[in-house]
C-alpha positions as CSV (number, residue, x, y, z in Angstrom):
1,X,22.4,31.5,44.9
2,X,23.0,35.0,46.4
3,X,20.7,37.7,44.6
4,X,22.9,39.8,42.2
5,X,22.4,43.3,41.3
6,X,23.8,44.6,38.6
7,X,23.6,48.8,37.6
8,X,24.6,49.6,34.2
9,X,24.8,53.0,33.1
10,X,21.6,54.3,31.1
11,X,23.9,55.7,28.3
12,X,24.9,51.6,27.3
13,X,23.0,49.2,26.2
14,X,22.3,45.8,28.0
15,X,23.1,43.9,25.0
16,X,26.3,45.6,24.7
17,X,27.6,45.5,28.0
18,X,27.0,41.4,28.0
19,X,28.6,41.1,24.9
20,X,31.5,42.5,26.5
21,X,31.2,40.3,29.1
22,X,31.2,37.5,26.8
23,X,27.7,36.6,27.2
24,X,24.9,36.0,24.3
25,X,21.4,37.1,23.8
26,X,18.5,35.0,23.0
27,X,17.3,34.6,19.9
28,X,13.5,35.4,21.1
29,X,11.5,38.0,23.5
30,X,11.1,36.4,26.7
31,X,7.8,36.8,28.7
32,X,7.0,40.0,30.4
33,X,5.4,40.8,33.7
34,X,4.5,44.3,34.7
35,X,4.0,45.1,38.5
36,X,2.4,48.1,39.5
37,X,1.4,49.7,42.9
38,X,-2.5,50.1,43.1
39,X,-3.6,53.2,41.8
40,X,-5.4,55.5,44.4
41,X,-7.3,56.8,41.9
42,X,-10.5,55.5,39.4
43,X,-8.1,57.1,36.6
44,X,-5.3,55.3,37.0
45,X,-6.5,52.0,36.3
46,X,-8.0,53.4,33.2
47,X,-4.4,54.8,32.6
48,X,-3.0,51.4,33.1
49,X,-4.8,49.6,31.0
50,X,-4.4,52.2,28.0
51,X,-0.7,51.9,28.6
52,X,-0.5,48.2,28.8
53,X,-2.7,47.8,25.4
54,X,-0.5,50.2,23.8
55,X,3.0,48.2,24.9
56,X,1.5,45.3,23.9
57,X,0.5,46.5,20.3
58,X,4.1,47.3,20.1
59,X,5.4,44.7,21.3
60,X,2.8,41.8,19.5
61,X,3.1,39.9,22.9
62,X,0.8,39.9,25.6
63,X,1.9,41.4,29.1
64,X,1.4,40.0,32.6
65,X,-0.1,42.6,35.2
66,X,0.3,41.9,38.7
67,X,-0.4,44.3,41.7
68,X,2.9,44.5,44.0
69,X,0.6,43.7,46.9
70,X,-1.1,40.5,45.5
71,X,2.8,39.1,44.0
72,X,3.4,35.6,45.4
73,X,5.6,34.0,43.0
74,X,6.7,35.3,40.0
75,X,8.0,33.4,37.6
76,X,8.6,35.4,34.5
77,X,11.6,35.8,32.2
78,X,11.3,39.7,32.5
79,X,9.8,42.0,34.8
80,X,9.3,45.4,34.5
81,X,8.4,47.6,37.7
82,X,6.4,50.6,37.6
83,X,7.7,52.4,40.8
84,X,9.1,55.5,41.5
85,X,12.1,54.5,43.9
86,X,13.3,51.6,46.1
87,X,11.9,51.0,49.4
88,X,9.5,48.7,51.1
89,X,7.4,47.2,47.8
90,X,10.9,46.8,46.5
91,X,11.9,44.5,48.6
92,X,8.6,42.8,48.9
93,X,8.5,41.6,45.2
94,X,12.4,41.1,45.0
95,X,11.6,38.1,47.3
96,X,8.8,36.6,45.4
97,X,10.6,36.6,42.6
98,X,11.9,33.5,40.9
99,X,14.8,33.0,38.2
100,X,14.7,36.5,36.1
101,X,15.7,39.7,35.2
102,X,14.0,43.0,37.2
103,X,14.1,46.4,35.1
104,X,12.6,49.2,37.6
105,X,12.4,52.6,36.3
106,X,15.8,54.5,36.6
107,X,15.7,58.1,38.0
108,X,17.1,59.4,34.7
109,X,13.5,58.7,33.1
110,X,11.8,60.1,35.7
111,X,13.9,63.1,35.6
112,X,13.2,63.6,31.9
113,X,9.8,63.2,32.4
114,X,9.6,66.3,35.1
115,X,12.3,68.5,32.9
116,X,10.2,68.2,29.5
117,X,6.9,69.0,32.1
118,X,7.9,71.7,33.7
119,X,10.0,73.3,30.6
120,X,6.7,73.2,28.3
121,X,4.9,75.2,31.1
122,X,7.7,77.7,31.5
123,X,8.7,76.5,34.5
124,X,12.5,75.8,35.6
125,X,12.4,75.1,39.2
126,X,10.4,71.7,40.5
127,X,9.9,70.9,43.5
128,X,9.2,67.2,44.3
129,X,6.8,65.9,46.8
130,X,7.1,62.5,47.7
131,X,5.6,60.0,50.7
132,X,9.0,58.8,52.8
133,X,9.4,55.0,52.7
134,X,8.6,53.1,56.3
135,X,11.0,50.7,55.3
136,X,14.9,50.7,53.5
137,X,14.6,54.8,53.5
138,X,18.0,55.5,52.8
139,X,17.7,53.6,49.1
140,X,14.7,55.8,48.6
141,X,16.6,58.8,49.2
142,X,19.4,57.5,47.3
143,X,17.5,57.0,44.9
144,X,15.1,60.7,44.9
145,X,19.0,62.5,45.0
146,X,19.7,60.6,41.7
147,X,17.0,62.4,40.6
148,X,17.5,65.5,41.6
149,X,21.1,64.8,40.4
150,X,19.7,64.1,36.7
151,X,17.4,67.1,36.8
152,X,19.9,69.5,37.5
153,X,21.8,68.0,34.7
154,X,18.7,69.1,32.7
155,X,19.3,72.8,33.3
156,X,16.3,71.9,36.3
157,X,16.8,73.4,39.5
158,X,15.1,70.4,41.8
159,X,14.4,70.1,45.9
160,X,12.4,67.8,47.6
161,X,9.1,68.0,50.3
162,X,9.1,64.8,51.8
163,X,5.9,63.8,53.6
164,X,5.3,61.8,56.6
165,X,1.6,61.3,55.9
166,X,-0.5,61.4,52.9
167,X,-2.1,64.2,55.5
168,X,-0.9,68.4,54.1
169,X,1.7,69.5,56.5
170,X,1.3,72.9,58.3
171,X,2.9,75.9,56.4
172,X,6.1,75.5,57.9
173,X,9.7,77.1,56.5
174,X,9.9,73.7,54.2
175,X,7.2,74.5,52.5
176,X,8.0,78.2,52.4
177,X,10.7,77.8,50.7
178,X,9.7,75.6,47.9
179,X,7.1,79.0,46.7
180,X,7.7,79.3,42.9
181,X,8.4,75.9,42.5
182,X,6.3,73.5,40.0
183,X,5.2,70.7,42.4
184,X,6.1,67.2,40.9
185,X,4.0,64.5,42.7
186,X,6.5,61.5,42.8
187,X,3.6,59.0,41.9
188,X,3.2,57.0,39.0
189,X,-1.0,57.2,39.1
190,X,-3.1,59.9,40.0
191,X,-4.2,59.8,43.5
192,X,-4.3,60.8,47.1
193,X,-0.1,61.8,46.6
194,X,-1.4,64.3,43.8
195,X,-3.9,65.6,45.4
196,X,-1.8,66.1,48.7
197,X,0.9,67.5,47.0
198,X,-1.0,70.0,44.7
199,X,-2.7,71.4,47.6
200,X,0.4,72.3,49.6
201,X,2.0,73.8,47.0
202,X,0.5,76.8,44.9
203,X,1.4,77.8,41.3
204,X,2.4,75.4,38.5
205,X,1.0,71.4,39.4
206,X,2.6,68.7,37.3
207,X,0.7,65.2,37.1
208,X,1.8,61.9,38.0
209,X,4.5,60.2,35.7
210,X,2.3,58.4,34.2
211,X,0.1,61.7,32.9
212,X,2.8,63.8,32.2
213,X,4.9,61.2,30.5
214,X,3.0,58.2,29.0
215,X,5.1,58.3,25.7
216,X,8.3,58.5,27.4
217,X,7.5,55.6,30.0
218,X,6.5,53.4,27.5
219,X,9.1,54.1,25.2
220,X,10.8,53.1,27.9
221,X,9.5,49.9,28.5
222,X,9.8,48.9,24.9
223,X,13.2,49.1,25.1
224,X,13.7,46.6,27.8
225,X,11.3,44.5,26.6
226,X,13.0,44.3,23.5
227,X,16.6,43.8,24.8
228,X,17.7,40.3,24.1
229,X,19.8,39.0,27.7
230,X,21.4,35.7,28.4
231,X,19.9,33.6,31.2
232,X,22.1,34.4,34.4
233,X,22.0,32.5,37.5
234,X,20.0,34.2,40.4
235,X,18.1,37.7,40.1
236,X,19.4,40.4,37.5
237,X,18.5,43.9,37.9
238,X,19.1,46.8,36.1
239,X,18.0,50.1,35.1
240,X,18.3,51.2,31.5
């Protein structure tokens, strides 16, 4: 069976739009798996695991960690994917996955995320610094001008530094123009994308998602968790 993707707009929920389709929920939370990318930093693991306690003590259900690296098969009911945008470690786990359904963080959380950050520092320009994908580059940029789409829409002014390396970039007009800009480090963890980002970039430094919006991501995550979906045939992702 060909792998099916399926978007649905934030602003509806999944249980609604199958039950237009005609389809019915189960009656019970499926298991959950949580991928991650390996944080670059000590921090983040300690991040991780205070996130993942505190979903499952919301959830009363126990939550599957694996490393997008180290995934081989996964055979889980629901899967949850802590990455930023699409790309190479998209693909990777899409085929090791078995039978289920893939949430991956939407750019419209991410957006609010940066929006609330920069707005409680006074800030109302961000600038996001991101590592370009070596593989399926044009969903990652699809994906960052969603974005910078949904951060506009937040009264946000956004643009982007995309790096080649993890290496600063000489002071050239791309970085010149981006003075006066909060620096958003499109990371989930802290790590070497922070630092790299921070130090090209002067004035207002925003954390990682994970730092500047714990409550919101797992707020997040509780919600799919909790929606109730009918078993389709083949792979089912969507962002909510």
């Amino acid at each position: 069976m060909t792998r099916k993707y399926a978007y649905i707009n934030q602003k509806l929920y999944i249980g609604q739009a199958l039950k237009r389709l005609g389809i019915s929920g189960c009656t019970r939370l499926p298991r959950l798996t949580l991928v991650y990318h390996r944080p670059g930093a000590p921090i983040g693991y300690l991040l991780l695991k205070v996130f993942i306690d505190a979903l499952e003590a919301r959830l009363g259900d126990h939550v599957e960690l694996v490393e997008v690296n180290d995934a081989e098969l996964i055979d889980s009911e629901k899967i949850l994917v802590l990455l930023p945008c699409r790309g190479g470690h998209w693909h990777h786990l899409l085929n090791r996955v078995k039978v289920g359904k893939i949430a991956r963080l939407p750019p419209t959380v991410i957006a609010m995320v940066f929006a609330r950050s920069a707005r409680a520092r006074g800030v109302e320009r961000v600038a996001l610094c991101y590592l370009k994908a070596r593989r399926f580059r044009e969903e990652q940029d699809e994906d960052i001008r969603a974005i910078v789409a949904t951060l506009k829409h937040f009264g946000i002014e956004a643009k982007t530094l995309a790096l080649d390396s993890m290496e600063p970039p000489k002071k050239e007009a791309a970085v010149m123009q981006l003075e006066g800009y909060a620096v958003a480090p499109l990371a989930i963890f802290p790590g070497k994308l922070t630092e790299t980002c921070h130090s090209i970039l002067k004035g207002v430094r925003l954390g990682p998602l994970l730092v500047e919006g714990f409550d919101i991501l797992l707020e997040w995550a509780y919600r799919v968790a909790r929606e109730q979906h009918a078993r389709p045939c083949g792979h089912y992702v969507w962002m909510i």
